[in-house]
C-alpha positions in Angstrom: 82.8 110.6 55.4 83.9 111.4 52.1 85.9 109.6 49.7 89.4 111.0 50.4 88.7 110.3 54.1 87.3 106.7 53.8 90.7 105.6 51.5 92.6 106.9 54.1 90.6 105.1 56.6 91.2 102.2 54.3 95.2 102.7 54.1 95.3 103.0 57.7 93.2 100.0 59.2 95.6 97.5 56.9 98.5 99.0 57.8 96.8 98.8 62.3 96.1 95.4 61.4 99.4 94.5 60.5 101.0 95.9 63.3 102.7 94.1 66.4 99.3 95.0 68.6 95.7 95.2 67.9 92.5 94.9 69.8 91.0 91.5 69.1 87.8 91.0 71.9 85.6 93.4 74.3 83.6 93.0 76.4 82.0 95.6 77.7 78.8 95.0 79.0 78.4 92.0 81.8 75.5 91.1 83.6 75.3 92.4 87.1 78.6 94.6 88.0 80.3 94.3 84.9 83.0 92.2 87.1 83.6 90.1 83.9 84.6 92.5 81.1 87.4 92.8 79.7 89.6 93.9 77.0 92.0 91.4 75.1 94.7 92.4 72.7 96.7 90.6 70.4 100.0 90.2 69.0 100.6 87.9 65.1 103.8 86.7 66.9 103.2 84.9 70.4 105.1 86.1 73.5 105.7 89.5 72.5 106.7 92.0 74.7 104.1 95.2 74.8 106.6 97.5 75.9 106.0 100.8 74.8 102.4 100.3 73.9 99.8 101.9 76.1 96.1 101.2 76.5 93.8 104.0 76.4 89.7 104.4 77.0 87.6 107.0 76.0 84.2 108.4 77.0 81.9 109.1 74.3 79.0 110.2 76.1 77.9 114.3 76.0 79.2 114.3 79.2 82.7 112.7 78.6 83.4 114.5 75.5 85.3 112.1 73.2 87.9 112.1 75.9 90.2 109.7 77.9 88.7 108.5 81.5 91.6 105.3 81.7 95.3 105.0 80.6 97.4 101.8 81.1 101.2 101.4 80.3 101.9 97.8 78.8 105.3 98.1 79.7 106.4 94.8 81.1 103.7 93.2 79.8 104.0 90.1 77.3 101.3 88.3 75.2 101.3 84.1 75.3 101.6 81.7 73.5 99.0 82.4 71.5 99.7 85.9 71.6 97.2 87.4 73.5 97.0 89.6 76.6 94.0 89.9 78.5 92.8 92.7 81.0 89.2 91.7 82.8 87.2 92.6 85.6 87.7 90.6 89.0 85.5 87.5 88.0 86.4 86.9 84.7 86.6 82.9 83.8 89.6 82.6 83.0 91.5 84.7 85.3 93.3 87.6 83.2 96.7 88.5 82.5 95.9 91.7 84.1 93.1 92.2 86.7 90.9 95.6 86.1 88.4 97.2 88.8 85.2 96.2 88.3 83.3 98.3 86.4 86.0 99.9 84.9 85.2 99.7 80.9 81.9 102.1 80.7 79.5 100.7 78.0 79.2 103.1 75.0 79.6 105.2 72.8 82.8 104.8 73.9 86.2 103.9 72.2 89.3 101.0 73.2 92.4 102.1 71.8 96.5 101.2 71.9 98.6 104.1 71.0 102.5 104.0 70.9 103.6 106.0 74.2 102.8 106.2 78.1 100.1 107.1 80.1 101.2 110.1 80.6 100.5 111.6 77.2 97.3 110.9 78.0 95.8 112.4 81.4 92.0 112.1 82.2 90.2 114.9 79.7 92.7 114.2 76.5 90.7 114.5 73.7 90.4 111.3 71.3 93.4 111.3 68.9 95.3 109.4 65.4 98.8 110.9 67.0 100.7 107.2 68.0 97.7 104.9 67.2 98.2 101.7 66.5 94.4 100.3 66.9 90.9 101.2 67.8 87.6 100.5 68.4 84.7 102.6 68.7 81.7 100.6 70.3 78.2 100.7 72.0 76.0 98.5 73.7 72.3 99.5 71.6 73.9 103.5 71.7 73.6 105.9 69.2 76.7 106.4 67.0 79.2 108.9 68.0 80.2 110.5 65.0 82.7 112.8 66.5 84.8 109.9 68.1 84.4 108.0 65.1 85.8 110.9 63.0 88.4 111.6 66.1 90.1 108.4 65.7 89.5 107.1 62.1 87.0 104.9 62.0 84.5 104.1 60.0 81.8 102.0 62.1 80.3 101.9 65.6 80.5 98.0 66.9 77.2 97.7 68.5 77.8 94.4 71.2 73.7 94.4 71.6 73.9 93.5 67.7 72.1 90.5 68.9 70.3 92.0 71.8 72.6 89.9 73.7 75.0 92.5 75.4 75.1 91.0 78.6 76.4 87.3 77.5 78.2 88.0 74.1 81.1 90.2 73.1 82.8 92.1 70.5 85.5 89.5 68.6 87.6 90.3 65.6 88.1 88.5 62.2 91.5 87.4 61.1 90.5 89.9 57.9 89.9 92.8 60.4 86.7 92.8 60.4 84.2 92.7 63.5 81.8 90.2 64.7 79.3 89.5 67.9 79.5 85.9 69.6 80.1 84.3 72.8 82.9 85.5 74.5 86.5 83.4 74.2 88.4 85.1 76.3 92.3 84.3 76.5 91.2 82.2 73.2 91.5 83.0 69.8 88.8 84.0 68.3 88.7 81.3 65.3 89.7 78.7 67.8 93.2 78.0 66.1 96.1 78.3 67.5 97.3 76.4 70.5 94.5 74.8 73.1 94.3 75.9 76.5 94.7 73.5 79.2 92.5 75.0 82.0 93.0 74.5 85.8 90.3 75.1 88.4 91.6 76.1 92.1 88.9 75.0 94.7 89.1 75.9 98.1 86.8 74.1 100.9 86.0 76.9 102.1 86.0 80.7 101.8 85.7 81.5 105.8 87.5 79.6 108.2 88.0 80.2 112.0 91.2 80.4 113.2 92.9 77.2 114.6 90.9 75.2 112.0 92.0 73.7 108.4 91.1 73.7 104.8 91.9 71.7 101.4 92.9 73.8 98.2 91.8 71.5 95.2 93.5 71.7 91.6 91.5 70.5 89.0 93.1 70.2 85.5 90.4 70.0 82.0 92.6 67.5 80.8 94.7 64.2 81.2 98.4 66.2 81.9 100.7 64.7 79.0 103.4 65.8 81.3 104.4 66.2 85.0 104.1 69.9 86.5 104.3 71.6 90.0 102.2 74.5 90.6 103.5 77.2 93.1 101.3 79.4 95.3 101.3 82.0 97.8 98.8 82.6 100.8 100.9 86.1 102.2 98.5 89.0 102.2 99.9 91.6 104.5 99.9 90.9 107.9 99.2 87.1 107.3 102.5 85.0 106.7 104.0 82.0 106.8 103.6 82.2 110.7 99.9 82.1 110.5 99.9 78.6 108.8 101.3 75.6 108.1 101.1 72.9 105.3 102.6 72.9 101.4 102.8 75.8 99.6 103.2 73.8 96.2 101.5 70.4 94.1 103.8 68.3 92.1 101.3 66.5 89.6 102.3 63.1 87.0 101.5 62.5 83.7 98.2 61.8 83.3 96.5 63.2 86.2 93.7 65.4 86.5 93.4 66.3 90.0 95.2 66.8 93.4 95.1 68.7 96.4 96.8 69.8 99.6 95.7 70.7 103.1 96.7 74.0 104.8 96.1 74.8 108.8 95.5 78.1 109.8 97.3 78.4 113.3 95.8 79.2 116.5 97.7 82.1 118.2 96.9 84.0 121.0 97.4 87.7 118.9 94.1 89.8 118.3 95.4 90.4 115.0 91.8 90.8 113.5 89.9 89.1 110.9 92.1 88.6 107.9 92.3 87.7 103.9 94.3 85.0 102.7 95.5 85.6 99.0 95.8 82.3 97.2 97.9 83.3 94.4 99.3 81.0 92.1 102.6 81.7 90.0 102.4 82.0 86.3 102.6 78.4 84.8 104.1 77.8 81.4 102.6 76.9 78.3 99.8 75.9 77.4 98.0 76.5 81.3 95.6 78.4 82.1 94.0 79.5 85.4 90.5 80.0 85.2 90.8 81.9 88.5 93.5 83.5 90.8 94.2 85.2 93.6 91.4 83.7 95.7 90.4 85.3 99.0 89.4 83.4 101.8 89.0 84.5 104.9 90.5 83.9 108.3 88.3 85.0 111.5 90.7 85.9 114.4 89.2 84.4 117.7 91.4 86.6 119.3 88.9 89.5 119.7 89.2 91.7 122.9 86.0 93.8 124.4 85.6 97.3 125.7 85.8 98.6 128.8 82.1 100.8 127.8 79.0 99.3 126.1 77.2 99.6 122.5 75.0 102.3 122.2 72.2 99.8 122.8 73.6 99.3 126.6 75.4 102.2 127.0 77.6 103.2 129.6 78.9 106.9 130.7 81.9 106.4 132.9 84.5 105.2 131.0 85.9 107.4 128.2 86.9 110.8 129.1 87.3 113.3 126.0 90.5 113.5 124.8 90.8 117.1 123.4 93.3 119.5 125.3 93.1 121.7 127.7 90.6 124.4 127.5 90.1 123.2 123.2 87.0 125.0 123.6 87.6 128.0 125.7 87.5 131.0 123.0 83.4 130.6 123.5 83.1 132.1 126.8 81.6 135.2 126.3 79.9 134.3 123.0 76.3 134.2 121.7 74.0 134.5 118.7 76.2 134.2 116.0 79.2 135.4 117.6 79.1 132.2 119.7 78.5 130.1 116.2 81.6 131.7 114.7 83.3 131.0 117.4 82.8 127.4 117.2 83.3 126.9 113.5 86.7 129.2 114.3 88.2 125.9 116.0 86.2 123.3 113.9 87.5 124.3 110.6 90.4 126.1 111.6 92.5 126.5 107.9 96.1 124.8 108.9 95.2 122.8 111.4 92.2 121.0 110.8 92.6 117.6 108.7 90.4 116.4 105.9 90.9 112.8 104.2 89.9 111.5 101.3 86.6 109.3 100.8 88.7 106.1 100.3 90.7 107.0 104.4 87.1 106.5 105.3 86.8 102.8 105.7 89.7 102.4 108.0 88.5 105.3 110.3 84.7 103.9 110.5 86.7 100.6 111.2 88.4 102.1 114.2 85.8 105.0 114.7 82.8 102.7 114.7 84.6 99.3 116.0 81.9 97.5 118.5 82.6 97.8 121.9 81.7 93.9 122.1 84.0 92.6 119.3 87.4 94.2 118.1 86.9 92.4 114.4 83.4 94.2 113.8 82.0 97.5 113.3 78.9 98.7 114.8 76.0 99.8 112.6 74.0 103.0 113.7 70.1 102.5 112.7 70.2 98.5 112.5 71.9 98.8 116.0 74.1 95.6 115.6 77.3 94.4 115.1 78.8 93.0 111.6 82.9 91.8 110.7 85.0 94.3 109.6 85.2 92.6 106.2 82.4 92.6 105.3 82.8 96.0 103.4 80.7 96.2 100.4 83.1 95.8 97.6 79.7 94.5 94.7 76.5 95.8 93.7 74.4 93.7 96.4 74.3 95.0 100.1 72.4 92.3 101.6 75.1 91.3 104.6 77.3 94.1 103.8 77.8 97.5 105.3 79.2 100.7 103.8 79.4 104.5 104.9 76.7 106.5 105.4 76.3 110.2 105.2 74.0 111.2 107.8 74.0 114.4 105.8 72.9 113.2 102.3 75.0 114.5 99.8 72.6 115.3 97.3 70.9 117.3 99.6 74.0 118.8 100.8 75.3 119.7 97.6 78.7 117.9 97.8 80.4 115.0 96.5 83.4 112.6 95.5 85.8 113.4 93.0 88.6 111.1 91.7 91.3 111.3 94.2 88.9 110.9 96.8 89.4 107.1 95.3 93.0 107.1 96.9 93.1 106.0 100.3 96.3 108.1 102.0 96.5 107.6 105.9 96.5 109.4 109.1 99.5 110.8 108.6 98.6 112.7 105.1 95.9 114.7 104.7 94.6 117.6 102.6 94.0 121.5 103.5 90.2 122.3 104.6 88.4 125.3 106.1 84.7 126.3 106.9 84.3 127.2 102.8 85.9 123.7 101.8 81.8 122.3 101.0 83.2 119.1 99.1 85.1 118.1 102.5 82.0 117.2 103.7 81.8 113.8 101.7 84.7 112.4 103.7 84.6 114.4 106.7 84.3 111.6 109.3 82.2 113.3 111.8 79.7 113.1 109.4 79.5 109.3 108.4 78.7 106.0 109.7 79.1 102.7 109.6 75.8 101.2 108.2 74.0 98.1 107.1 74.2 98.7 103.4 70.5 98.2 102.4 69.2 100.2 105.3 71.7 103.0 103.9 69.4 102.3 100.5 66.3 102.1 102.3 67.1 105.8 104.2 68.6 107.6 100.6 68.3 111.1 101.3 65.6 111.0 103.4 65.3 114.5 106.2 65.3 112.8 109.7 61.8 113.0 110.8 61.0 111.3 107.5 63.5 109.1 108.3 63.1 107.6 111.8 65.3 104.2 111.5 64.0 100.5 111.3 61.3 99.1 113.4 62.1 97.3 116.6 65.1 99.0 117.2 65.5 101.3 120.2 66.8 104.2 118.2 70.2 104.4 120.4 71.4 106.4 117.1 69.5 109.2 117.2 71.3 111.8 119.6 74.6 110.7 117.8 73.5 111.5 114.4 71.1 114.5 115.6 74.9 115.8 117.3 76.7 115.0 113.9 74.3 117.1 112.1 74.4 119.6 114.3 78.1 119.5 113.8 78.0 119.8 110.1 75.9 123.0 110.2 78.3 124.9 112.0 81.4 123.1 110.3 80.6 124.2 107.0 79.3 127.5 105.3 76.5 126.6 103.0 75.1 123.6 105.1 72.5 124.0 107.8 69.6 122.2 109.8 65.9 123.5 109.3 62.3 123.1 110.3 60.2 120.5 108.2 61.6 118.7 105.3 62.9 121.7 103.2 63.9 120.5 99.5 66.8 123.2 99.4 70.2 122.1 98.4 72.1 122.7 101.8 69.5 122.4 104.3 68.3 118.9 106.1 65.6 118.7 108.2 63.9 118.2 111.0 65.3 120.6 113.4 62.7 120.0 115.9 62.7 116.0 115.4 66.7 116.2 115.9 66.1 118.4 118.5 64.3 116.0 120.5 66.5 113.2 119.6 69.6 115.0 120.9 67.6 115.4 124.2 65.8 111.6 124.1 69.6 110.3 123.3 72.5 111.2 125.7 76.3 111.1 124.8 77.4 107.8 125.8 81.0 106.1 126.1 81.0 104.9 122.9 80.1 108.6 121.1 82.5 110.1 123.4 85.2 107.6 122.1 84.2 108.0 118.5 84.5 111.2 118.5 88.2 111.0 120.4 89.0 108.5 117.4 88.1 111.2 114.6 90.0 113.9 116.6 92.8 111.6 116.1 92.9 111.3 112.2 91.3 115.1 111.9 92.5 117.6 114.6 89.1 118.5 115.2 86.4 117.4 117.6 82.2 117.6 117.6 81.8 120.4 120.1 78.2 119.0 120.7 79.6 116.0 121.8 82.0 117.3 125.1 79.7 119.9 125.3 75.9 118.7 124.9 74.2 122.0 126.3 75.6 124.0 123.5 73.1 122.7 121.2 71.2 124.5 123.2 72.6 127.7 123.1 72.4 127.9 119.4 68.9 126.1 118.2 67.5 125.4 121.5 65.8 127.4 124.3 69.1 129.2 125.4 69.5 131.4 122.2 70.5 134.7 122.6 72.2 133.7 126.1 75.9 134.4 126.3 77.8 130.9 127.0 80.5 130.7 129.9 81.9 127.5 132.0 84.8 126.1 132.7 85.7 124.5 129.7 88.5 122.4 130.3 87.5 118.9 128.6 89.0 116.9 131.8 86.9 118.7 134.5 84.0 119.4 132.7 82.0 116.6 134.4 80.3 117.5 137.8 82.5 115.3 140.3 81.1 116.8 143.8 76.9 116.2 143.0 76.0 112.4 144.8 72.7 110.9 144.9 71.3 108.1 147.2 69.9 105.6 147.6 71.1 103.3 144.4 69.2 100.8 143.9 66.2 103.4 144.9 62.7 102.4 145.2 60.6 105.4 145.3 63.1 108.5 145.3 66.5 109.9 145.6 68.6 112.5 148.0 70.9 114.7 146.2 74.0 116.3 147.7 76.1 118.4 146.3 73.7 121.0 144.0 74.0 124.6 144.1 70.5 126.7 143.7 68.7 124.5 140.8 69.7 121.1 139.1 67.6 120.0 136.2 66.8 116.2 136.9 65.7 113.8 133.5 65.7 109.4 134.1 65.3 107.9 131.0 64.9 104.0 130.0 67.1 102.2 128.7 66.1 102.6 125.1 66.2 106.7 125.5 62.8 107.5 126.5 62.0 110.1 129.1 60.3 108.9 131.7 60.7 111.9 134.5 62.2 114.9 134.7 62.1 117.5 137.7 64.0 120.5 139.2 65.9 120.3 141.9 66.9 123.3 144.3 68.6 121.8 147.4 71.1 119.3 148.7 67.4 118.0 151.0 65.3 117.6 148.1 63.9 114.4 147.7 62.8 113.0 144.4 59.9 111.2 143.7 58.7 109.2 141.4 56.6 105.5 140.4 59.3 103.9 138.3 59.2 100.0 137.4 61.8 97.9 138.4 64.9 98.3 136.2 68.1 100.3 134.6 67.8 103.3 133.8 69.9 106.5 132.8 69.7 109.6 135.4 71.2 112.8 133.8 71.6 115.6 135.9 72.3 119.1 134.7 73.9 121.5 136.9 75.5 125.3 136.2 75.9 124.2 132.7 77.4 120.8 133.3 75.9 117.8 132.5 76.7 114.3 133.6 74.3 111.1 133.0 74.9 107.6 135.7 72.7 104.6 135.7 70.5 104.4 138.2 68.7 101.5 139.4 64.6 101.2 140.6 64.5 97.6 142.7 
């Protein structure tokens, strides 16, 4: 920087440094998360109002081009009594003026600035800027120095906050003469420990997970003798949970002199399935010179209000419970189709431009909530591949999975070539949606055919791996495999530019196996709770897995039935074969079937989807034989077409 730059560097950091608002601490590098970094500015006069001040972060890195990712209007916004406003990640001790996403401040070579104006001179992609600054800081955590954002915004020095190779435990803290300096974070302190001394207070609940019916103390814990009487307000409302769902105090009166105190809050015992829920212990701003060291506190209430399904999990399925819901005839332009014609004609109603629905990624974890819900508990999901149930709220929100489950693309979305973008961050509702059609690609990463609810280590643990590769945990019966064999499947047709293949192809757009998720389809039968999956999805996207109400397409276009030209009676309400019986049930050593015109095809499988007989039959007088064990099993009988699986029983 030459001379003439560097005295107006000079000019200009004295004159930032005397203004009403300047960056004073950062934090931008925590261990784990980041869930504790944060950003605090500073005002020479306390309780100042930042109105008309906004916050602005940029990305330094090649990819990010010296441009803003995050923009924050301080309107409304007032520093302390010590003049400081803080903004920090969820965990931050003590809680922040203003609570940020974790992970939100990236670590370096970035830049913090405040700039007179909104947010909205500054859209995602503005390039770094002196127009309206009032302070910056350009920082790393052990980066290389961006010149160019230096240069962009007037500075002469890259803050490294690894100075002392302790990134992860110290932060970035400002001088009363300007200059910089790496120590232990103080946040919502000043940095020279003048000014006016915090008087911390600790909120303790007894516990974090509490059935309903049952109670709980909230302790208050203050970090010194009080040298006068206060009450401290809070708030336990978080949506649907009210004032009707509890009683006890909603406040603490504390004397001179005390230290402690607590109340007791019961969580009431109604008779509404109103599902698991999160109370939000939020207490009102106190005065100076408190402090909370935490805040809005979830706990969480578990409904015992449940209800069950009529049908089972897809580890004891059943098959005569949920009818599809799709209209009349929602498949008939296929008669008549084949070979590609008959592919076409499928993706022609599966991605039909105007009428089928995509949402974004964010919809996704209220649809897998209802999509996915476990037949044997209202408040949990089910998990394909660890084949068990787990509470709704237990979404993965951190950076461990262990307990936790999340949405899984049964399609990975490296291999298939699409991904999230940031409005896919925006959760919208049923009721909005965005346009899609077959060439839409990126609408795969939310399309909800396509995903699951999963255990979120055994998401980890499959990556991108082709099924075949990929074959699910051990000891489990594998009761996912037709389902996401048929969601594949799906995906191949719904999409140009996806399809399934032989082997484990490492081609951007194809997953394999074909032959593995051919079997599995076959091993795997649509049960109740597929059919009413896939009923839910229709629901939120207008559109439904074909290979779901109508299984024997699969084979029709990867199977043995290629090149044959499909025709039934495809109206989704009679598609099942009413008239075909078969007796005795409980059987011992065979069945009569009445009913079949010229050939049936005949497959009993166990329980856990294995094929354990399959015959054809040609005549309402055939007889079936067969050395079974004693025990369930599934019986699925094809028949012009039609397909429709019972249990049958072997005494």
């Amino acid at each position: 920087m030459n001379k003439i730059i560097l005295l107006a560097f000079l000019i200009s950091s004295q004159f930032i440094f005397s203004q009403d608002v300047i960056i004073n601490e950062l934090d931008a590098d925590t261990d784990g998360v980041d869930t504790r970094e944060f950003i605090e500015l500073r005002t020479m006069v306390p309780n100042t109002s930042l109105d008309g001040y906004v916050l602005v972060l940029f990305n330094g890195s090649s990819s990010g081009g010296d441009s803003s990712y995050f923009a924050l209007n301080l309107d409304g916004f007032t520093t302390d009594f010590n003049g400081l406003f803080v903004l920090g990640g969820p965990d931050l001790v003590p809680s922040p003026n203003f609570s940020l996403p974790q992970n939100t401040i990236q670590n370096g070579a970035d830049a913090v600035a405040v700039y007179r104006g909104t947010e909205f001179d500054f859209p995602e992609g503005t390039l770094a800027t002196i127009d309206n600054l009032v302070d910056a800081l350009v920082y790393g955590t052990g980066d290389s120095t961006d010149q160019n954002l230096l240069d962009l915004l007037a500075q002469t020095e890259q803050i490294d906050e690894n100075e002392n190779g302790n990134k992860d435990t110290e932060s970035i803290q400002r001088n009363t003469d300007g200059s910089w300096f790496v120590g232990d974070p103080t946040p919502r302190e000043l940095n020279d420990g003048s000014g006016i001394t915090p008087v911390f207070i600790d909120i303790t609940p007894s516990q974090t997970l509490i059935d309903e019916g049952d109670s709980f103390t909230i302790e208050f814990s203050i970090s010194e003798p009080l040298n006068e009487a206060i009450t401290i307000n809070f708030s336990l409302d978080n949506g649907s949970f009210n004032a009707q769902d509890f009683s006890g105090p909603t406040s603490l009166s504390l004397p001179i002199g005390s230290t402690s105190g607590s109340v007791d809050i019961s969580i009431t015992d109604d008779e509404i399935d109103e599902g698991d829920e999160f109370i939000n212990l939020q207490v009102e701003v106190l005065g100076d010179p408190y402090i909370l060291n935490a805040n809005a506190i979830q706990i969480i209430v578990v409904d015992n209000d449940f209800t069950t399904a009529a049908w089972g999990t897809p580890t004891n399925p059943t098959f005569e419970f949920v009818d599809p819901t799709g209209p009349s005839n929602y498949f008939g332009s296929l008669n008549g189709n084949s070979d590609q014609e008959l592919r076409q004609a499928i993706q022609d109603i599966i991605a039909e431009e105007g009428v089928v629905k995509i949402h974004p990624y964010a919809d996704i974890i209220a649809i897998l909530e209802s999509a996915d819900q476990s037949p044997s508990n209202s408040n949990e999901v089910w998990l394909a591949y660890r084949e068990e149930s787990r509470p709704k709220y237990l979404y993965q929100l951190g950076s461990s999975g262990t307990g936790f489950w999340n949405r899984e693309h049964v399609f990975p979305r490296s291999r298939g070539g699409f991904f999230s973008i940031e409005e896919d961050e925006i959760a919208t509702g049923i009721n909005e949606w965005w346009n899609t059609n077959a060439d839409s690609l990126r609408h795969a990463n939310s399309d909800a055919h396509g995903l699951r609810a999963t255990d979120a280590n055994e998401n980890s643990s499959r990556g991108n791996q082709h099924f075949g590769e990929y074959i699910g945990p051990t000891g489990t019966q594998g009761s996912f495999k037709g389902d996401v064999a048929r969601a594949v499947f799906y995906l191949a047709i719904r999409f140009n530019g996806l399809s399934v293949a032989d082997g484990f192809p490492d081609i951007t757009g194809q997953l394999g196996d074909l032959q593995t998720l051919l079997q599995w389809h076959e091993e795997d039968p649509v049960d109740d709770y597929e059919m009413n999956r896939n009923n839910i999805v229709y629901a939120w996207q207008n559109n439904r897995n074909p290979f779901i109400d109508y299984p024997e397409l699969v084979d029709y276009i990867w199977g043995d039935k290629q090149g044959q030209v499909w025709n039934q009676s495809l109206s989704l309400s009679d598609k099942t074969i009413k008239t075909i019986e078969f007796y005795p049930n409980p059987a011992t050593d065979g069945i009569h079937f009445k009913g079949i015109e010229l050939k049936a095809t005949v497959q009993i499988y166990s329980m856990t989807g294995k094929k354990v007989h399959e015959e054809i039959v040609s005549n309402a007088s055939e007889i079936l034989g067969f050395n079974l064990n004693s025990g369930v099993y599934l019986i699925r009988i094809r028949h012009n077409s039609n397909v429709v699986t019972k249990k049958l029983i072997i005494k």
